[in-house]
Biotite code that builds the C-alpha atoms (Angstrom):
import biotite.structure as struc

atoms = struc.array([
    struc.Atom([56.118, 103.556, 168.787], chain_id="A", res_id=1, res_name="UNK", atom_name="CA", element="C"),
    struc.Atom([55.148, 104.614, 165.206], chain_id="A", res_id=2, res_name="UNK", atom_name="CA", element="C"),
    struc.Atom([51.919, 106.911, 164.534], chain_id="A", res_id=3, res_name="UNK", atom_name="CA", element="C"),
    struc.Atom([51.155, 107.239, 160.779], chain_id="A", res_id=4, res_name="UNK", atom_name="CA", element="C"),
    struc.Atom([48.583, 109.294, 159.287], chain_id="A", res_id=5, res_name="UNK", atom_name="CA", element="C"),
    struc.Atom([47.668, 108.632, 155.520], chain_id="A", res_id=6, res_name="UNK", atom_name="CA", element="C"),
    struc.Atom([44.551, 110.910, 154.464], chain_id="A", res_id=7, res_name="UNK", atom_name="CA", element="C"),
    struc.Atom([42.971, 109.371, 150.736], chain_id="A", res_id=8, res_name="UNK", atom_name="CA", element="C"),
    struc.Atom([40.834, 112.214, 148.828], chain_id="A", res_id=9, res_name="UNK", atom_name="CA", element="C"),
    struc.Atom([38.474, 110.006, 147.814], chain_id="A", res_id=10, res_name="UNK", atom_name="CA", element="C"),
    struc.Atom([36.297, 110.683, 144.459], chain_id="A", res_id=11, res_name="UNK", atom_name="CA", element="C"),
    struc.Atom([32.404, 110.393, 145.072], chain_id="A", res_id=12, res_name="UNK", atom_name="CA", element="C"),
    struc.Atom([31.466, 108.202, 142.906], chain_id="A", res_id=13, res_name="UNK", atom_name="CA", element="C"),
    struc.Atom([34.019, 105.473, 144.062], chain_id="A", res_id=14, res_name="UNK", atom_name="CA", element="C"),
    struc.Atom([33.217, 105.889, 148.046], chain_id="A", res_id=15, res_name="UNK", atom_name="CA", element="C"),
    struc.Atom([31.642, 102.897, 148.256], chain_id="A", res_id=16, res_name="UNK", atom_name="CA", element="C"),
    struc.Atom([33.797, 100.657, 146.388], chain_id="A", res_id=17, res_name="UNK", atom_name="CA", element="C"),
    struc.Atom([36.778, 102.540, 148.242], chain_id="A", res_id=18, res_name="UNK", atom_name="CA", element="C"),
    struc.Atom([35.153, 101.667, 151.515], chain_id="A", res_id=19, res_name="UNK", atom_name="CA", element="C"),
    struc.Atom([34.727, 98.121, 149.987], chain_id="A", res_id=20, res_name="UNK", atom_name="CA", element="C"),
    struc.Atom([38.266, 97.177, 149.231], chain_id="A", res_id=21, res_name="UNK", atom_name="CA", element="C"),
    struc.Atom([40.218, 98.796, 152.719], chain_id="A", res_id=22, res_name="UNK", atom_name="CA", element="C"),
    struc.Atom([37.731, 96.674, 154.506], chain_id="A", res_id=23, res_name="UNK", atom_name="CA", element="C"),
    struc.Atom([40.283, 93.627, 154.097], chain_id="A", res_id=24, res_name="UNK", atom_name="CA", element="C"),
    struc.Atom([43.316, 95.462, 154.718], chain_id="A", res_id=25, res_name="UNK", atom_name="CA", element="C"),
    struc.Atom([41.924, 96.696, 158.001], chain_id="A", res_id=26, res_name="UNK", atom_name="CA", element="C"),
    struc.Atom([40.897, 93.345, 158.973], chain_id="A", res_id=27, res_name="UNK", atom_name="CA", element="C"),
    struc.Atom([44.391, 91.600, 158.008], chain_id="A", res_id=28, res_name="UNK", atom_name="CA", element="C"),
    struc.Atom([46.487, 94.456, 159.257], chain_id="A", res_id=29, res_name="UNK", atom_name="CA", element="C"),
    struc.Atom([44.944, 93.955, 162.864], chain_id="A", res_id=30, res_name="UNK", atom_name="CA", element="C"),
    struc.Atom([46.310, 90.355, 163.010], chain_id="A", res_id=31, res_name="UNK", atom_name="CA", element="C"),
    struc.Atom([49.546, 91.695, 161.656], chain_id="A", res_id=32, res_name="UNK", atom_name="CA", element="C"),
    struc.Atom([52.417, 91.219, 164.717], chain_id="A", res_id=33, res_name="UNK", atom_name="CA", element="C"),
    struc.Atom([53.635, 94.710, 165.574], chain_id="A", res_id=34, res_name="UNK", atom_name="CA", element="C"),
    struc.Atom([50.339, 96.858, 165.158], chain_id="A", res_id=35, res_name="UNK", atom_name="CA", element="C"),
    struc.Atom([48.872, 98.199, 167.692], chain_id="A", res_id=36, res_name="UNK", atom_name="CA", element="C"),
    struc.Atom([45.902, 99.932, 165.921], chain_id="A", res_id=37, res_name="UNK", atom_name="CA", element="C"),
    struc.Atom([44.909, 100.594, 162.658], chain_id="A", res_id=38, res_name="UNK", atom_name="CA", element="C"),
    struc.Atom([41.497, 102.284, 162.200], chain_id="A", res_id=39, res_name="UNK", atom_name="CA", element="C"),
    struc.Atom([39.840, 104.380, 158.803], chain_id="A", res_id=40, res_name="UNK", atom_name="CA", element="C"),
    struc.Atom([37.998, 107.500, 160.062], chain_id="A", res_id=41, res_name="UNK", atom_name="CA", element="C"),
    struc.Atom([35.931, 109.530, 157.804], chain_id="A", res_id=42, res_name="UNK", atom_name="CA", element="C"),
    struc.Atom([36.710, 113.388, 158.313], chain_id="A", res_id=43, res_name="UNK", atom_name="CA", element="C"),
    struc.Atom([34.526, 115.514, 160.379], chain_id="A", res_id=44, res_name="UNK", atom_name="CA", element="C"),
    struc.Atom([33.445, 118.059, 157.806], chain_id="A", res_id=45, res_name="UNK", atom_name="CA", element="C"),
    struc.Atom([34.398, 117.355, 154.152], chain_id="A", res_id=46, res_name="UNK", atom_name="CA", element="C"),
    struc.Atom([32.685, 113.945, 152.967], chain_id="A", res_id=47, res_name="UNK", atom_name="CA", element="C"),
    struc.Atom([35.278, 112.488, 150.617], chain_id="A", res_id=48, res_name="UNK", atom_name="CA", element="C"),
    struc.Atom([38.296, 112.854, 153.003], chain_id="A", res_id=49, res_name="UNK", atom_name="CA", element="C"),
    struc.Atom([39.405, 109.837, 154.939], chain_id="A", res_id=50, res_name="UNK", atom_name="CA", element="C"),
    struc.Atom([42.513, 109.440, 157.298], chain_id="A", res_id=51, res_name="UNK", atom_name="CA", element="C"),
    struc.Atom([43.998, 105.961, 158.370], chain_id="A", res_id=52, res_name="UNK", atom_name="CA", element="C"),
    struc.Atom([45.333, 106.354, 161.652], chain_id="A", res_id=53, res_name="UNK", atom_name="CA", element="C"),
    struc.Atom([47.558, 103.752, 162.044], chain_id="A", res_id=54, res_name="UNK", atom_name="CA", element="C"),
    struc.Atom([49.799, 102.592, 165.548], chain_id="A", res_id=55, res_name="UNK", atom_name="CA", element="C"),
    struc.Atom([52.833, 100.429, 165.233], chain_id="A", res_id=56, res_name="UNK", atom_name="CA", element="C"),
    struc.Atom([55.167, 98.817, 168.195], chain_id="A", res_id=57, res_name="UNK", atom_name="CA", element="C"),
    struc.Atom([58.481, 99.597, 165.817], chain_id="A", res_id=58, res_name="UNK", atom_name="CA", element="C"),
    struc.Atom([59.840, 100.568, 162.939], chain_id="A", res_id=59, res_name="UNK", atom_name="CA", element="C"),
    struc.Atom([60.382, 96.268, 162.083], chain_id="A", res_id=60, res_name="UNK", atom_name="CA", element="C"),
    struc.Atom([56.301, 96.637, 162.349], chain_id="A", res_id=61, res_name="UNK", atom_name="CA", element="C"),
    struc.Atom([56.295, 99.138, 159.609], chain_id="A", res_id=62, res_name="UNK", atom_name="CA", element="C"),
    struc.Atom([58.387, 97.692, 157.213], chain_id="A", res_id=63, res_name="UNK", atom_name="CA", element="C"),
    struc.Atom([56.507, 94.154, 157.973], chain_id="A", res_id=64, res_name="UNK", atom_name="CA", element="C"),
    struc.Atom([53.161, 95.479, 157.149], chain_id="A", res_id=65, res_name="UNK", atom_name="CA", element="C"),
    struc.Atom([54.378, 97.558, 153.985], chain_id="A", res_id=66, res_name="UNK", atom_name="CA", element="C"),
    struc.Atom([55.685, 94.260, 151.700], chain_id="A", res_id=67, res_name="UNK", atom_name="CA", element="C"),
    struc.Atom([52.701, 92.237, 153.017], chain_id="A", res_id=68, res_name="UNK", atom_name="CA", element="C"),
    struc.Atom([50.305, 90.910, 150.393], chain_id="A", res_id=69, res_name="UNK", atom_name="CA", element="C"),
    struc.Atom([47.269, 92.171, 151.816], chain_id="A", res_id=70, res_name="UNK", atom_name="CA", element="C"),
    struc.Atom([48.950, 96.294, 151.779], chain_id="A", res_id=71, res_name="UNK", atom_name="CA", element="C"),
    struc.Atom([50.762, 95.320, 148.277], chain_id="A", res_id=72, res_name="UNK", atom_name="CA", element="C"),
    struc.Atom([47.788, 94.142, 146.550], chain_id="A", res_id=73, res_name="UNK", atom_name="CA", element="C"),
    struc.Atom([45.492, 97.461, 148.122], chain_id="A", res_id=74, res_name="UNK", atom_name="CA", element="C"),
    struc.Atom([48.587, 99.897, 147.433], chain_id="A", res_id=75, res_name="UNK", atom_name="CA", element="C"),
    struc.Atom([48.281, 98.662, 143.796], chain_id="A", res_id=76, res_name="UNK", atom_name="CA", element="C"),
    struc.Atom([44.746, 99.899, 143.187], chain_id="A", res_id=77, res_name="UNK", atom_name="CA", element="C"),
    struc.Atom([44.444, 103.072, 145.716], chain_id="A", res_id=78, res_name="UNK", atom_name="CA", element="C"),
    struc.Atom([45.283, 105.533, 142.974], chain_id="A", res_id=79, res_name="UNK", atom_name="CA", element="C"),
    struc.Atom([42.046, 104.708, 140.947], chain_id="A", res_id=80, res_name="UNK", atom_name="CA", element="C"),
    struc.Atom([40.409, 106.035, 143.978], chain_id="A", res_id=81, res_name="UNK", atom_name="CA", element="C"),
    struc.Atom([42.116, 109.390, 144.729], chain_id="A", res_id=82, res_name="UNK", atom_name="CA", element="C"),
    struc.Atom([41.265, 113.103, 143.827], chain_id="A", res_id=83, res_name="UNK", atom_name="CA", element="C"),
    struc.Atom([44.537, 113.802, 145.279], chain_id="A", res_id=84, res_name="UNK", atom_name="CA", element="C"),
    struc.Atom([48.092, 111.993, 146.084], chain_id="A", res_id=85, res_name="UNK", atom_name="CA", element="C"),
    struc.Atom([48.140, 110.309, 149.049], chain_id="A", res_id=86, res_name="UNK", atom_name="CA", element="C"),
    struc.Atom([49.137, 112.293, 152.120], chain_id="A", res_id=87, res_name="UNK", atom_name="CA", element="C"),
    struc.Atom([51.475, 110.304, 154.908], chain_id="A", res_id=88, res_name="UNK", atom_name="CA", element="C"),
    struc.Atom([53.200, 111.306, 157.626], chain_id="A", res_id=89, res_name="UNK", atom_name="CA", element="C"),
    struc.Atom([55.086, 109.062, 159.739], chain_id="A", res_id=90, res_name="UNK", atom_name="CA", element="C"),
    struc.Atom([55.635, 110.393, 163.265], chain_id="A", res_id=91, res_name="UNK", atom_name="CA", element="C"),
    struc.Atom([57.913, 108.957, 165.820], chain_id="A", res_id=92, res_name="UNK", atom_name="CA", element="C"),
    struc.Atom([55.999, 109.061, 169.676], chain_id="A", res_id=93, res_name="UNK", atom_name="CA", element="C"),
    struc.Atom([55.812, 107.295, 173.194], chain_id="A", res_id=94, res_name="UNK", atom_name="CA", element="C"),
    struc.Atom([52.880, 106.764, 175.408], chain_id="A", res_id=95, res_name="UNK", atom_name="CA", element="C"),
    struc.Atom([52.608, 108.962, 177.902], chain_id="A", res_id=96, res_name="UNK", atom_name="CA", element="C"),
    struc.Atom([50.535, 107.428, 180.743], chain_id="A", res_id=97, res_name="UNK", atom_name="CA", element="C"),
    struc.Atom([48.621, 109.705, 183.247], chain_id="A", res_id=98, res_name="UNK", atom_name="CA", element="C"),
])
């Protein structure tokens, strides 16, 4: 399984419109073959900071989602949104059932 965290640094005055155009990504990537979850969460205590929190069955999942159109086409305009680079880290991981 592949766990991916990608934290945007979102600037304030484009929030909205940020939250605006992720809302189809999300929506496409869950239909995607491969993923397993793929949910936006706003961080606890600074306002502007979002982390995408993303499960995939495989690598093969990964590489799927990252040349589809729907990831291409948001890709293209995240930058206009960020304070910061974006942050990713890609982390390799099994569920452990209790």
């Amino acid at each position: 399984m592949i766990i991916i965290h990608a934290v945007f640094h979102v600037k304030p005055d484009l929030k909205v419109q940020f939250l605006e155009e992720v809302k189809p990504l999300i929506a496409a990537t869950h239909a995607e073959e491969g993923n397993l979850s793929y949910d936006l969460y706003n961080h606890a205590e600074q306002e502007n900071v979002y982390i995408m929190v993303e499960t995939w069955l495989d690598s093969e999942a990964v590489s799927s989602h990252n040349t589809s159109s729907h990831f291409t086409a948001f890709a293209a305009k995240a930058g206009e949104f960020l304070t910061a680079p974006l942050d990713v880290k890609v982390y390799n991981g099994e569920q452990i059932n209790k």
